[in-house]
C-alpha positions as semicolon CSV with decimal commas, in nm:
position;residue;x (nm);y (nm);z (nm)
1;X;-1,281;3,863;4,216
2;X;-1,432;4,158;4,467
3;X;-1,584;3,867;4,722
4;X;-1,254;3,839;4,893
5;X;-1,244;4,188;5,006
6;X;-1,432;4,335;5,286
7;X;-1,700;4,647;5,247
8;X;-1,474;4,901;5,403
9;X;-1,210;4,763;5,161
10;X;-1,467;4,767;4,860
11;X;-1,563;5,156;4,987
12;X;-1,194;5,315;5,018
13;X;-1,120;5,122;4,679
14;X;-1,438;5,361;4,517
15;X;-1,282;5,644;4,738
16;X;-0,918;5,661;4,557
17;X;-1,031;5,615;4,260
18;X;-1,132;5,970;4,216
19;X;-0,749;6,055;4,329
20;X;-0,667;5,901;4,025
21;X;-0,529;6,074;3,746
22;X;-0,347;6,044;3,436
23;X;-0,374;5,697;3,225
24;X;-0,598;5,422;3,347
25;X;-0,737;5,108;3,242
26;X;-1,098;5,101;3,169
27;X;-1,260;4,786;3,227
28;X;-1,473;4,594;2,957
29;X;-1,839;4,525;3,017
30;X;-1,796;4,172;3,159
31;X;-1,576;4,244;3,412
32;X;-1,777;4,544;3,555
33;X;-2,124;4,321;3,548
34;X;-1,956;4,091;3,741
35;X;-1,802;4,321;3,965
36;X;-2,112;4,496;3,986
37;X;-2,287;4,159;4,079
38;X;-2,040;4,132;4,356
39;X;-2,080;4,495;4,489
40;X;-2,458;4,457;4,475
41;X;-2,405;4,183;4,708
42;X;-2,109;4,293;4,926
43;X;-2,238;4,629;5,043
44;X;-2,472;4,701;5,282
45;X;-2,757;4,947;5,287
46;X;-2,729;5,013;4,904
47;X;-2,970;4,970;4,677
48;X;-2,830;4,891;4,349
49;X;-2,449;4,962;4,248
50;X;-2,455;5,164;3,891
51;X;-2,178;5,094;3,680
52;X;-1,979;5,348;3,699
53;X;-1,914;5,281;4,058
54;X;-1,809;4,867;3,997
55;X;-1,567;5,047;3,707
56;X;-1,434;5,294;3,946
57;X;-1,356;5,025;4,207
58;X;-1,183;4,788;3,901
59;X;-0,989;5,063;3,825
60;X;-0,852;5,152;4,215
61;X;-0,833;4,797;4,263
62;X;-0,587;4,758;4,041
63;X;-0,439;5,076;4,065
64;X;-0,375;4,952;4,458
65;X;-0,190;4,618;4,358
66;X;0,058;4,821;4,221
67;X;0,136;5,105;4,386
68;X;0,353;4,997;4,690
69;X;0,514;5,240;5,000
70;X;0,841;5,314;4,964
71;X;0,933;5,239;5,337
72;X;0,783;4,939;5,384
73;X;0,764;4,842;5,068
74;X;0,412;4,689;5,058
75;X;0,094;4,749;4,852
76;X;-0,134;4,979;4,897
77;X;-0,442;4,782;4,874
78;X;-0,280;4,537;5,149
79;X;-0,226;4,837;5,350
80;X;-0,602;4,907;5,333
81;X;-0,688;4,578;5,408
82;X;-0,453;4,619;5,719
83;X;-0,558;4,939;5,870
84;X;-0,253;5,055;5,792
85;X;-0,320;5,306;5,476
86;X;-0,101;5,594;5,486
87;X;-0,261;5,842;5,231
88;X;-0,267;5,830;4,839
89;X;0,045;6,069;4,809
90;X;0,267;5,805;4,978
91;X;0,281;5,563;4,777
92;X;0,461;5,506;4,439
C-alpha cells in the first residue's frame, strides 16, 4: 500500500494531514498496523512510527487521491510525487 511511495512523499502526506479539517475517514486497526509496518520501514532515521502518525498519513493519503487542481486538473498526491505541489488551498 505505502511501499510505492517515496519518504519525502510518505513525510508531506503526515504534513497535510494536520491541514485537514472537517469529516474524515478514520482508518481501522489493520490497515494502520500495516501501514505502520510500512512506515517503520520506509523512513529513515526514525525509530519507531506510533500510530497515530501511520493513521494520519492513511487519512492524507487518501484525502490526496481526491482532491485534484482545478487548472491542471490532476491530483494532489501526484503533484507531490512530481515536485509539483502547489499548496493545500489550491486544490479542490
Amino acid at each position: 500500500m505505502l511501499e510505492t511511495y517515496s519518504e519525502k512523499t510518505l513525510r508531506k502526506l503526515k504534513e497535510i494531514a494536520g491541514l485537514i479539517s472537517g469529516e474524515t475517514k478514520v482508518p481501522n486497526f489493520k490497515d494502520a498496523m500495516k501501514a505502520k509496518r510500512a512506515l517503520e520501514g520506509k523512513l529513515t532515521g526514525e525509530g519507531t512510527v506510533n500510530m497515530r502518525y501511520a493513521k494520519d498519513v492513511l487519512i492524507a493519503l487518501e484525502y490526496a487521491e481526491n482532491k485534484k487542481y482545478p487548472f491542471s486538473q490532476n491530483t494532489m498526491l501526484f503533484d507531490i510525487e512530481n515536485g509539483q505541489y502547489h499548496g493545500f488551498l489550491a486544490y479542490h
